[in-house]
C-alpha angles and dihedrals in degrees: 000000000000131000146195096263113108096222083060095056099045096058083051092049085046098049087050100050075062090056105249108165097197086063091058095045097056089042084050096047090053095035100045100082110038088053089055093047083054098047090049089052088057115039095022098223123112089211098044093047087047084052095050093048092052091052090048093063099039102056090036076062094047092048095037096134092070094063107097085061087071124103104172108024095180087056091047095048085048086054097047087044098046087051095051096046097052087054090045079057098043089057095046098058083036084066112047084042078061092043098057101029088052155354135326091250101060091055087049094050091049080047089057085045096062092041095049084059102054087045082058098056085046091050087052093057087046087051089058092047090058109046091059094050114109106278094259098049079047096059095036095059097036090063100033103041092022104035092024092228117166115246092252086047082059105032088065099047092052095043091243135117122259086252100058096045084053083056087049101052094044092054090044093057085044087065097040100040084053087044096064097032092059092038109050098000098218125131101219093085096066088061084047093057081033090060101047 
């Protein structure tokens, strides 16, 4: 379980830069909480803070290699925290500035615009899913999710039958869809592989 100490915590910084999940998910259980307390304090919104808590994460696993750079790592959560949630803020009353100076639609499309954001830091977790998948899952997936192209589209190109390539698929968004449950634990991955 970790501790205070900061030798503790650095074995724990250093584990995680090599991707062990095991290591995240014990800094993300202590740290959780206390991150949220700090964004609520901040934004006063039980959903935003959640939201916030949730992008902190996500972005301290994207960015995972970077870790053992870390000395205070409490410090360094409250930061990220305090700077998403003054531009949570900034778009807020961006928004409501939008909403009274103009139509409905220009708030939507900044709307879209956020969103289109947060679908790009998801996409970059499902990137890294793939790429560790066995080389036929891999293609598989890259032609058929990436190129769109339909299974007997794919099945020709890799010199197998329909049915193989289905295997192949199913057993490809089984691993992602693992990948990113055991990395970051939010479901909203899963609507984002759902969508595609």
């Amino acid at each position: 379980m970790l501790t205070a100490g900061p030798y503790n915590q650095k074995y724990l910084l250093d584990l995680i830069a090599r991707s062990d999940q095991q290591a995240f998910t014990e800094l993300f259980h202590f740290y959780r909480n206390r991150t949220y307390t700090h964004a609520l304090a901040l934004v006063q919104s039980s959903e935003l803070a959640e939201e916030i808590v949730q992008e902190v994460f996500l972005q301290l696993w994207i960015k995972r290699e970077q870790m053992p750079s870390i000395d205070n790592i409490e410090a360094y959560l409250n930061t990220m925290v305090k700077h998403r949630a003054f531009r949570a803020l900034k778009n807020i009353a961006r928004y409501n500035n939008i909403l009274q100076g103009s139509d409905q639609s220009e708030w939507h499309f900044s709307q879209q615009l956020q969103e289109l954001v947060q679908q790009k830091e998801f996409a970059a977790i499902i990137r890294e899913a793939v790429a560790v998948l066995p080389p036929r899952q891999k293609l598989a997936w890259q032609l058929n999710r990436e190129q769109q192209l339909p299974r007997v589209k794919v099945a020709e190109i890799m010199g197998l039958s329909p049915e193989t390539v289905k295997v192949h698929l199913a057993h490809a968004m089984r691993s992602v869809k693992a990948y990113c449950q055991a990395r970051i634990e939010f479901a909203i991955i899963f609507l984002l592989l759902l969508e595609k």
